[in-house]
N, C-alpha and C positions, 0 to 999 in steps of 0.2 A: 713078460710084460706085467704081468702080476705083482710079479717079487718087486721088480723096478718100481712100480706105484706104491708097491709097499714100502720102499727104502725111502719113495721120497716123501712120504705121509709122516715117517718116521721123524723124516730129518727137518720137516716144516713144525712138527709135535716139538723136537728139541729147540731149533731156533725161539716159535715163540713160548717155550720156557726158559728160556736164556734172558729172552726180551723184557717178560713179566717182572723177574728177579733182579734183572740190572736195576741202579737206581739213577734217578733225573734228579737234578738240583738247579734251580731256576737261580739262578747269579746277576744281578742286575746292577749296573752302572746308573749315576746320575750327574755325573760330571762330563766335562767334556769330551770327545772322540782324541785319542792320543794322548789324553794329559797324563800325569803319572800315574792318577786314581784306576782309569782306563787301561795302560799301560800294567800296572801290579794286578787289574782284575784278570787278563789276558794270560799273566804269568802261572795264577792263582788256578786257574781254570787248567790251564797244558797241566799242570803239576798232579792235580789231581785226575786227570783222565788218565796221565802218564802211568802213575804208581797206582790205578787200581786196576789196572791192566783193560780199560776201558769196562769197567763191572761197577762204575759212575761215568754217568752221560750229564756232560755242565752243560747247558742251553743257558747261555752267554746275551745276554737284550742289553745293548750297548747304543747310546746315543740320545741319553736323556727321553728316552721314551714314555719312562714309567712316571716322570713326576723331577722335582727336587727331590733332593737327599734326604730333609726332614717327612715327605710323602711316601717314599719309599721305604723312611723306616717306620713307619706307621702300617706299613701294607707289611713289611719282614712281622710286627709284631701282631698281625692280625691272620698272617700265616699263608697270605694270597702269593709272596712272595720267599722266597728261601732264605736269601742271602744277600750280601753289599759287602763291595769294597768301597770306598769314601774316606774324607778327610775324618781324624778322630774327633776335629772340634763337634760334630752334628752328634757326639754323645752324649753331648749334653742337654739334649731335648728329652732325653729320656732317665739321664743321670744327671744331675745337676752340677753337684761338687765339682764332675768330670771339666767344669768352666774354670777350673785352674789351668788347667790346658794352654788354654787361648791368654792369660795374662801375659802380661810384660818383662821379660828376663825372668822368668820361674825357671828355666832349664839353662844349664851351663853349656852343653855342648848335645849331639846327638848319643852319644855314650850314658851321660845320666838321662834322658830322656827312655833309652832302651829299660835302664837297670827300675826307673817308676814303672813302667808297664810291668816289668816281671815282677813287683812286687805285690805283697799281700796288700798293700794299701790301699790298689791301683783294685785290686779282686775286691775288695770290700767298696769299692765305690759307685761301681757295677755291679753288686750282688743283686739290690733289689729290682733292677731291670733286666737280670735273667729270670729271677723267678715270677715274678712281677704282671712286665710287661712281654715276657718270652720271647727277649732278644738279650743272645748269647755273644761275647766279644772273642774272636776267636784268635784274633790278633791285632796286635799295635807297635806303633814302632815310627821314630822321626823320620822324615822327607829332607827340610832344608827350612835354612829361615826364611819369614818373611822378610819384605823389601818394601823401600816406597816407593810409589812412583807419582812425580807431580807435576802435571802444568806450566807453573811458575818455579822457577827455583825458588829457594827455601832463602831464609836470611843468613847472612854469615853466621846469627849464635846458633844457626838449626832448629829454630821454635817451628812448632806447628800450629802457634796462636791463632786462632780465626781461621784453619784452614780447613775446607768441607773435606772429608775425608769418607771414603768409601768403606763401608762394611757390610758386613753378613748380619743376620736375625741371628745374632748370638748376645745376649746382653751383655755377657765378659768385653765383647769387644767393643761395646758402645760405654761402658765402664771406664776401661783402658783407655781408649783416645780421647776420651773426656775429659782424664785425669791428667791425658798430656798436652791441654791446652786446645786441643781441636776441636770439628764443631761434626759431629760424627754421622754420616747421612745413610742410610737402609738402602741398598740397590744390589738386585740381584748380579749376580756375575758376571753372565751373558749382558748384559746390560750396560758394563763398567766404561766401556770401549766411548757408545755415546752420548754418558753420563758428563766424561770428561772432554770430548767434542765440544759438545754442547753448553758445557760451562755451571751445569746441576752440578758439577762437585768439581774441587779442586785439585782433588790426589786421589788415588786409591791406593794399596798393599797387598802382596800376594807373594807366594814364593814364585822366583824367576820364571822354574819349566812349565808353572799353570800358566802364567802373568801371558808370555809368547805368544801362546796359542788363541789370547784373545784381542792381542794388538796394543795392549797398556802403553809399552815402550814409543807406540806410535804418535799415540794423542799427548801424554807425557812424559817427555823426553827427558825431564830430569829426576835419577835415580841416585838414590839414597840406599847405601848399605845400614842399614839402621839393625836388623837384626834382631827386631823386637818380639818375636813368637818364633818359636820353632813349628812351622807345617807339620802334621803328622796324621798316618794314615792308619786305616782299621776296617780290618773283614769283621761282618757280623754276620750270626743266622738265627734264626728263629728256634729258639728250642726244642720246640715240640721236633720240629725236620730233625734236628743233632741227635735228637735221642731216637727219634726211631730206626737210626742207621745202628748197624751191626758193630762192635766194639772194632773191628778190624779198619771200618771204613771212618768211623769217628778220627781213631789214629789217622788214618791219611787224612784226611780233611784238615785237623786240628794243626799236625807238622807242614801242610802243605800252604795253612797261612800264615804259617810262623816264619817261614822259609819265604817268603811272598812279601813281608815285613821288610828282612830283610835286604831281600833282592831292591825291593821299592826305593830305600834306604839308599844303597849303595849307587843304582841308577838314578835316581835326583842329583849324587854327589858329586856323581862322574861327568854329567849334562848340565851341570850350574853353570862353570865356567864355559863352555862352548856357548850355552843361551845367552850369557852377559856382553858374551863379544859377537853375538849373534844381534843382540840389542845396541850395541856401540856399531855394530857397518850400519845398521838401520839410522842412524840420526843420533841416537841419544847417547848423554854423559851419563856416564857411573860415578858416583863418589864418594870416596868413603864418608864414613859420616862416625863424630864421638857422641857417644849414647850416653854420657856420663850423666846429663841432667835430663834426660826422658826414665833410665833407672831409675833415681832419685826420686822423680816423682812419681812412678809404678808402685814403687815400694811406699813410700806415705798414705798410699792410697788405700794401703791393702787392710788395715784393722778397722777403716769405720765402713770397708766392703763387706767383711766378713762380721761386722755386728748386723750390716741390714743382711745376711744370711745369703748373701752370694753363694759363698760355697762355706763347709763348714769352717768354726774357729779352729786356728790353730792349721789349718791345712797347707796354706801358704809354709809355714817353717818347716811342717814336717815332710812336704815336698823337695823344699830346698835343700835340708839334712841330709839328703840321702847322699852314700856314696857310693 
């Protein structure tokens, strides 16, 4: 009986030193339940619990609990919180520049959009909000483009003159729709649904698989392939958490949102078309749409942007340069 309580004293002594040494990483969501954001934190979490043979425990708060995206990364940079995955435009509350992102036709396809994040340019624009404000981008990587969706249909030349148009607290975007003849209104996401009910806005935009899951297609049934931003997503963590993890658990962490990037990626790409004809049994027309003169004037727009210091000179070309 002795020996017994001895083995099992032993073996409660090892467990909780096992338990002590594991690490917890508070991972938090601020988008919707299901949407891709949701969806790639999910993937992002298995990944990392998978490859560290459970020796990272991810405690997952999923369902806009903590806040918006802009409060959650204020609480990542305050250290209450670990980590996010989210759209990459909310970089920009903390990196500025990072508001080339959200312009008008800056990325060609998803492929240049990949090869800007791996670059030095994309690390230099993000520097001082890892050292800074001690929030690390661990990964980036496109979704899908955005889309319109409107009320009324559009005119035959496709203008969006005078039309209240829905956006995020992102100035680039209130910039953007400005510049393409719109009249650009502040409503939060959850919100958009009956924004456009109700007749507060005329249209909103969003990439298709988030757009679904809040009803867009229902209150605005006419859809516009415009194509004008490429969606794109991004894990972040707080520094201080990145560095205190062991060089072995950094590597899994680091590969396992890079790998999460692209899972996100390839699953928006695979779900556009099903959501679009998911949006056409529901009621609504899709149409293609020529972006030739919303271009045109994205791009005029861009040197008296970048003299009032939207993002830096010169960032616009040296984004689009890349290949």
């Amino acid at each position: 009986m002795k020996l017994k309580t001895t083995m099992i004293s032993v073996a409660m002594g090892l467990g909780f030193a096992l338990s002590a040494n594991a690490e917890t990483l508070f991972l938090a969501n601020a988008d919707a339940i299901d949407s891709p954001m949701d969806r790639m934190n999910q993937h992002f979490a298995e990944l990392v619990e998978d490859r560290s043979n459970g020796e990272i425990k991810v405690n997952y708060i999923t369902g806009n609990q903590l806040g918006t995206p802009p409060q959650v990364m204020d609480q990542i940079s305050a250290g209450s919180v670990d980590a996010m995955g989210t759209a990459a435009s909310w970089l920009s509350s903390y990196a500025p520049d990072t508001q080339i992102l959200t312009w008008g036709f800056t990325f060609r396809d998803g492929e240049h959009m990949f090869k800007f994040f791996k670059s030095d340019l994309f690390d230099e624009l993000t520097a001082d909000m890892q050292e800074n404000d001690r929030i690390r981008v661990l990964s980036a990587g496109p979704a899908e483009p955005r889309i319109a969706y409107m009320v009324e249909p559009l005119a035959q030349s496709g203008s969006f003159d005078g039309r209240k148009m829905r956006i995020p607290q992102i100035q680039s975007y209130l910039a953007l729709w400005s510049a393409l003849g719109a009249q650009p209104t502040q409503i939060a996401w959850g919100e958009v649904f009956l924004g456009l009910k109700t007749g507060v806005i005329d249209g909103a935009e969003g990439p298709p698989t988030s757009a679904i899951s809040q009803r867009f297609h229902e209150a605005a049934p006419n859809i516009y392939l415009t194509n004008h931003v490429w969606a794109a997503t991004t894990i972040v963590i707080n520094e201080d958490k990145f560095s205190s993890l062991s060089a072995a658990h950094q590597a899994i962490v680091s590969q396992a949102a890079e790998d999460s990037a692209v899972w996100a990626y390839d699953d928006a790409t695979s779900r556009r078309e099903e959501v679009l004809d998911t949006m056409r049994a529901g009621g609504a027309t899709v149409n293609a749409y020529d972006s030739t003169q919303l271009q045109e004037s994205a791009r005029t727009a861009v040197s008296e942007l970048e003299d009032e210091g939207l993002w830096r000179k010169g960032l616009y070309d040296a984004v689009t340069a890349i290949q």
